[in-house]
C-alpha positions as CSV (number, residue, x, y, z in Angstrom):
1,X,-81.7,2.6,-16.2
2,X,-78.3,1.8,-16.0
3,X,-78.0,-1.8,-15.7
4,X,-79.2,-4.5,-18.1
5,X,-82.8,-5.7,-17.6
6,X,-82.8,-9.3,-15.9
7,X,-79.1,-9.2,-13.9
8,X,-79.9,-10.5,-10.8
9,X,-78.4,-8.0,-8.3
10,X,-79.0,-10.3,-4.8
11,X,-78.4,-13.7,-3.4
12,X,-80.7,-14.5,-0.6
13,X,-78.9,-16.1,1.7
14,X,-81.5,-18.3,3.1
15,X,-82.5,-19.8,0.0
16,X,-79.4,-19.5,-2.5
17,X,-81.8,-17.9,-5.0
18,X,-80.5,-15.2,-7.3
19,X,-83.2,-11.9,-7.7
20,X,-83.4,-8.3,-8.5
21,X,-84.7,-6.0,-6.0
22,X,-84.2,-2.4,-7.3
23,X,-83.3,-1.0,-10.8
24,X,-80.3,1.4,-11.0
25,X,-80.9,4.8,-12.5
26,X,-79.3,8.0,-13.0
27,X,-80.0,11.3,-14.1
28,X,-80.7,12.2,-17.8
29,X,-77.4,14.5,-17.7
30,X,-75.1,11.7,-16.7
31,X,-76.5,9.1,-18.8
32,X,-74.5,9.4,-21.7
33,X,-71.1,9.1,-19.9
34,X,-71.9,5.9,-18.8
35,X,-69.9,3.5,-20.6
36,X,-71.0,0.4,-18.6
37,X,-72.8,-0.9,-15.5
38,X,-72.6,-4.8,-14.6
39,X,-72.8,-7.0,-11.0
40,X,-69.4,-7.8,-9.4
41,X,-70.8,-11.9,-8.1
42,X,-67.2,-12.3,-6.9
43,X,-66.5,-9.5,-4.6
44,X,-69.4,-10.0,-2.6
45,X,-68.6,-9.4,1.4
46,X,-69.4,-11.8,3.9
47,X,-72.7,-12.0,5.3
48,X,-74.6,-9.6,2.7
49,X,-76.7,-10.9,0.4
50,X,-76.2,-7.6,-2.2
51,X,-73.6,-8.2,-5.1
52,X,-71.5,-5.0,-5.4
53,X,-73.0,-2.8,-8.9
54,X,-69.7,-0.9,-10.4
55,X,-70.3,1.6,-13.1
56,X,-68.0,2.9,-15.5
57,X,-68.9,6.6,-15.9
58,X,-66.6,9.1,-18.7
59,X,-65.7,12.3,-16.9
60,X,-62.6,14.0,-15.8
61,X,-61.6,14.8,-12.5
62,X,-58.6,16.4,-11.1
63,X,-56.0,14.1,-9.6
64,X,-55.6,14.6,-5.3
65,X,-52.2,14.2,-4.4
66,X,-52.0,12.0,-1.4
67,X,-49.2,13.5,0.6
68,X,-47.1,11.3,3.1
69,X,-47.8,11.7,6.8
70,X,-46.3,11.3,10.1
71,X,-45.5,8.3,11.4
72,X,-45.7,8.6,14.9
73,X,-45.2,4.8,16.4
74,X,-41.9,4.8,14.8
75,X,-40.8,8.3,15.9
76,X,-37.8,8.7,17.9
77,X,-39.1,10.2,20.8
78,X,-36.1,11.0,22.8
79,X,-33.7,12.2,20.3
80,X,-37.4,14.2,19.1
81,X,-37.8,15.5,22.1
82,X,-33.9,16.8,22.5
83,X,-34.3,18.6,19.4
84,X,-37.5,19.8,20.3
85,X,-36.1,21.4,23.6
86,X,-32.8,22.8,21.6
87,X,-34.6,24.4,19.0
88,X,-37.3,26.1,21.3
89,X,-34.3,27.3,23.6
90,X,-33.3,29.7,20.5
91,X,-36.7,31.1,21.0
92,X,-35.5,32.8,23.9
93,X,-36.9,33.3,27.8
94,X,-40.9,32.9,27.6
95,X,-42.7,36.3,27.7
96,X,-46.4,37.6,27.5
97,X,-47.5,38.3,24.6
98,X,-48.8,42.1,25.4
99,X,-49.9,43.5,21.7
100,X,-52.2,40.9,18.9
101,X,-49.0,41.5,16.6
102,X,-46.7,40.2,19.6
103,X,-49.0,37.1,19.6
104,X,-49.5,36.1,15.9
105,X,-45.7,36.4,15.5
106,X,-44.5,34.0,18.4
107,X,-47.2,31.6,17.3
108,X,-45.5,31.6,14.1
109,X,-41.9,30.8,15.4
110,X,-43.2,28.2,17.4
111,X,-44.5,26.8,14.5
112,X,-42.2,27.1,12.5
113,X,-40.4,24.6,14.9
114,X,-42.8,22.0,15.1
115,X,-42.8,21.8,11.6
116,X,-38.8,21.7,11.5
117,X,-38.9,18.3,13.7
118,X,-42.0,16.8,12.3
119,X,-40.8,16.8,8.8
120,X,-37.0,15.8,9.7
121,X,-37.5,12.3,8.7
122,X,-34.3,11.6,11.0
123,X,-36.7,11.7,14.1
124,X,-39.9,11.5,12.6
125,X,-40.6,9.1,9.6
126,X,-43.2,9.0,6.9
127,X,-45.7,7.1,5.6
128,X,-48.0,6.7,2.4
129,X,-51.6,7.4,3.1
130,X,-54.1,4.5,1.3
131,X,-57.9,4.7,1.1
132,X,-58.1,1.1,1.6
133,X,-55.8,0.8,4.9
134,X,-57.1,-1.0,8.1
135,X,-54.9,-1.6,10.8
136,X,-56.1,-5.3,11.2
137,X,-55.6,-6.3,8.1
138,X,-53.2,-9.2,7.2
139,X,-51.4,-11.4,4.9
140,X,-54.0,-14.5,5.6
141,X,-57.1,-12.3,4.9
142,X,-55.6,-11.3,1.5
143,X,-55.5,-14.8,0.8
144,X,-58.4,-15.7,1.8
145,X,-60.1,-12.7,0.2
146,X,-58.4,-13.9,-3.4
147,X,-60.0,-17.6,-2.9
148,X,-63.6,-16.4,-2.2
149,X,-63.5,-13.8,-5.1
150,X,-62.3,-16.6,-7.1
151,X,-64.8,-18.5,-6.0
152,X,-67.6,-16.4,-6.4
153,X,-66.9,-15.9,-9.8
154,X,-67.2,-19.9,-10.7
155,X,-70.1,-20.2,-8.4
156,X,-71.9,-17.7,-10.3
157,X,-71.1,-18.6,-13.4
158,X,-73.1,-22.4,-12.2
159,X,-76.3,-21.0,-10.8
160,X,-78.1,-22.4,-13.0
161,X,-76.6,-25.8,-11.7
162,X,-78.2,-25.7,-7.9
163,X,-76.2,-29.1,-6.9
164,X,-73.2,-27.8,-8.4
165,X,-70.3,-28.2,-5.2
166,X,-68.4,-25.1,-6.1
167,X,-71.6,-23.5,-4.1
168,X,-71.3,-25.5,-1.3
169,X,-67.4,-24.8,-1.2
170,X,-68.0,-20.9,-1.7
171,X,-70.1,-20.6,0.9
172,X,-67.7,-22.4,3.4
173,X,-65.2,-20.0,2.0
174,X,-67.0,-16.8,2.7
175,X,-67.9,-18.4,6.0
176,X,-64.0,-19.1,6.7
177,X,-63.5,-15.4,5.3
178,X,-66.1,-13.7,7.4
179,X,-64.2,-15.6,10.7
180,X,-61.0,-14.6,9.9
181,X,-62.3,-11.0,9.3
182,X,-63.7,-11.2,13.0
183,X,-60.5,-12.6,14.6
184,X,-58.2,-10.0,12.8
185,X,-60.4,-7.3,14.2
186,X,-60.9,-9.0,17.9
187,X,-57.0,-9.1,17.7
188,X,-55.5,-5.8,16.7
189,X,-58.2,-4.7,19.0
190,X,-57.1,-6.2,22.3
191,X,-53.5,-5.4,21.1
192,X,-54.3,-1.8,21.1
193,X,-55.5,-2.0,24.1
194,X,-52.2,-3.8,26.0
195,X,-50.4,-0.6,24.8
196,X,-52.9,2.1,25.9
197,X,-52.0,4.9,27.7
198,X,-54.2,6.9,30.5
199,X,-54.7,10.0,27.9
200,X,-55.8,6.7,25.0
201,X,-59.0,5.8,27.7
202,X,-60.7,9.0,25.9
203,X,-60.1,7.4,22.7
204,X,-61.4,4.1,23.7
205,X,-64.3,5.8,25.3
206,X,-64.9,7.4,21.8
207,X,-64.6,4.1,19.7
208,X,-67.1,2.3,22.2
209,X,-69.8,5.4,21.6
210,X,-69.4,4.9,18.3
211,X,-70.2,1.6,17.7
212,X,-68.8,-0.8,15.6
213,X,-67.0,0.1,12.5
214,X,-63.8,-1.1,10.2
């Protein structure tokens, strides 16, 4: 068992009590690397009673490389699409392909010029990849995201206290939080869908199949 005996790892929202509902184990291999294992009070999400568990665990991995990407709202399309058409020109007339070696080797001219104009930041510019990016995301939620974590921390610290305020003014906090969160999404959401195009009703007809997600 990983975490120390009597941490209370869940706050029952109807209640305000503090309990423990499952023990956190790991295998006899991995034991050893783990350096430490505590409750994170403060960085509780809205609306879930569960307190995040971090663990600190000693091993080595190898570094990815997050590699810039494409982005494509700030692409300029028409001087894109000039170069485009200029560069496939030097192709020559269009042909069928007759042989397998005929084929594989115009496939790789032509992609040889897709990757010319997609990585000529001139037309095309980049941007950094993040695990933690979502689209609705904003200054406001960062802030109030700050404030609850804050929060959290005191409240948790006091719960012992039961008629301490700083509960009473976390929970309006995360309640504020969770709002916000809603709003942000309900936003970029109807914003997206102002600027859809007829061939971006497939991807709406995805999303909606999908169900809700971040």
């Amino acid at each position: 068992m990983t975490l120390e005996p009597g941490v209370p790892m869940l706050q029952a929202l109807s209640t305000g009590n503090y309990t423990r509902v499952d023990n956190i184990f790991c295998s006899s291999n991995l034991v050893d690397h783990v350096v430490r294992c505590e409750t994170v009070p403060e960085r509780r999400q809205p609306k879930t009673d569960h307190m995040p568990i971090i663990t600190w665990v000693a091993l080595e991995a190898k570094r990815v490389v997050k590699e810039d990407r494409p982005n494509w709202r700030k692409a300029e399309w028409k001087e894109l699409r000039e170069e485009l058409e200029k560069e496939l020109k030097k192709l020559g007339e269009l042909k069928e392909y007759e042989t397998e070696e005929e084929f594989w080797n115009g496939r790789q001219k032509w992609q040889r010029v897709i990757e010319k104009i997609v990585n000529n930041e001139k037309l095309v510019s980049r941007t950094k990849m993040t695990p933690y990016q979502r689209r609705w995301w904003n200054k406001t939620l960062d802030r109030l995201r700050k404030k609850c974590r804050k929060l959290g921390k005191k409240s948790y610290r006091k719960r012992f206290e039961v008629e301490n305020p700083i509960h009473e003014a976390y929970r309006v906090a995360r309640q504020r939080y969770a709002l916000e969160i809603k709003k942000a999404k309900a936003e970029k959401w109807a914003e997206w869908l102002r600027q859809v195009d007829e061939a971006g009703l497939w991807d709406i007809a995805s999303l909606v199949e999908k169900g809700p997600m971040d």
